[in-house]
N, C-alpha and C positions, 0 to 999 in steps of 0.2 A: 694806100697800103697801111695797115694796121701790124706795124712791126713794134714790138714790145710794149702793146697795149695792153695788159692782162685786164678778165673782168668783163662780165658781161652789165649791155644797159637796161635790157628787161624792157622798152620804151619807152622809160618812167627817167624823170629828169632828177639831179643826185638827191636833190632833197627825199621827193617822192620815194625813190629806191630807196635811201636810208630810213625814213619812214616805215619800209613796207618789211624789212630786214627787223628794225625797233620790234613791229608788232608781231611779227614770227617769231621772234626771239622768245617775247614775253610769252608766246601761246607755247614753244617749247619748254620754256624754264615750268609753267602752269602742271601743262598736261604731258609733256615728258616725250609727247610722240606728236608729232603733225601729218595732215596731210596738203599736198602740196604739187606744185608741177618742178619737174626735173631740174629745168635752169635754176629757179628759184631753191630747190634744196642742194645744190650743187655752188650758189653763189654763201646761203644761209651757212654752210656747215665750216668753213674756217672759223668766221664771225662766230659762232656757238665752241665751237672746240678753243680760240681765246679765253672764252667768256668762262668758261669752266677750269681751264686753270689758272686764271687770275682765284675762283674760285678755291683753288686745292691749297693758294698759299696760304702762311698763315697769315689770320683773322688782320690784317694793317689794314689803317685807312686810307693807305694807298691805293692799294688792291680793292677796297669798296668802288674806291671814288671812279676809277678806269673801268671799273663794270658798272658803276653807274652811267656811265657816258651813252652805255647802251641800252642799261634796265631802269627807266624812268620812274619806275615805282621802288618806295625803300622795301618792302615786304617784296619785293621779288630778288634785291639783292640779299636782304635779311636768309630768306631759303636759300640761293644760290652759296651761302659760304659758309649757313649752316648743315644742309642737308646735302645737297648733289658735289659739292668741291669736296665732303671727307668721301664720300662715296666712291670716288674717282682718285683716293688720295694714295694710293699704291699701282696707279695705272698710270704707265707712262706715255699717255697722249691717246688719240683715237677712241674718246668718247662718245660720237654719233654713227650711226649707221643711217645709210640711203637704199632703201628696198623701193624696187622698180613697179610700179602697179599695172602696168599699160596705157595705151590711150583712155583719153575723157570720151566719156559720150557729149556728144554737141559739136563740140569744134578738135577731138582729137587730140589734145595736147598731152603728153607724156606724162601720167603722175604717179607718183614718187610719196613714200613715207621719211620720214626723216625722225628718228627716234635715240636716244638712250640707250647704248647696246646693252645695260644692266634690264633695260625696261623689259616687262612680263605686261602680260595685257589681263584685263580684268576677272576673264574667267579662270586663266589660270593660276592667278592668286586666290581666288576661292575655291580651286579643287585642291591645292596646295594646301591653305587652311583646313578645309574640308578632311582632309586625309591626316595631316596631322591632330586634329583631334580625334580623328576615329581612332587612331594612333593608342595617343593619350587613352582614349577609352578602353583598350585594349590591354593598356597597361595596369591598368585601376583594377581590371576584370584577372587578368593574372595575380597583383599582388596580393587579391583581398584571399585568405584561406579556403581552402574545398568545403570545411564544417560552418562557415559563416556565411549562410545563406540568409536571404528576409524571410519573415514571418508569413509572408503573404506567401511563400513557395516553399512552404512546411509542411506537410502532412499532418492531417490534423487526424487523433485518435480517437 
């Protein structure tokens, strides 16, 4: 019986597992969003929601050194306390979300996104952009006066 053993082994022996958690980390802290199988974002998402507010405190080298332990590279803790820890600095916990995708083709297994609940995905930052500048252009086109038009759209006598 498995009484108060929290924590799944995924098959993988602790190193391995630690390993495989290191390199999810790093591809979330990167790319903000993963895709993944269920257990594995279900095991991933404490280990990331730490790692983010060790992130929120302020800048110590304490709080590096402990997100070090996870983020092996300095440029991924460098963003981690520059960029995603203020992002999250008025949020009181529950920075990732797990969205369900269904089975894999192949063998079935359950996959899972595992993201950034601030996260926007690609297109919608550029219709976002997109619109705010049409915006902006819109505005330019209001301020400029009704009698100041170009030359090119002057009737010529």
């Amino acid at each position: 019986m498995r009484h108060n053993v929290a924590g799944r082994k995924l098959g993988r022996t602790t190193e391995h597992r630690r390993a495989l958690f290191r390199n999810q980390l790093k591809s979330l802290i990167v790319h903000e969003r993963i895709i993944t199988t269920l257990p594995k974002a279900k095991e991933l998402k404490p280990i990331a929601e730490r790692v983010v507010t060790l992130g929120r405190r302020n800048d110590s080298v304490h709080a590096r050194r402990l997100a070090a332990r996870w983020l092996t590279d300095r440029d991924l803790v460098k963003r981690l306390f520059a960029e995603i820890g203020p992002r999250f600095s008025s949020r009181p916990g529950g920075y990732t979300r797990i969205v369900k995708l269904g089975p894999r083709r192949g063998d079935g297994a359950e996959l899972a996104v595992l993201e950034f609940v601030d996260y926007k995905l690609p297109e919608a930052k550029a219709k976002a952009k997109a619109k705010a500048t049409g915006e902006a252009a819109k505005e330019r086109k209001k301020k400029a006066p009704a009698g100041a038009t170009s030359k090119a759209s002057a009737p010529v006598k």
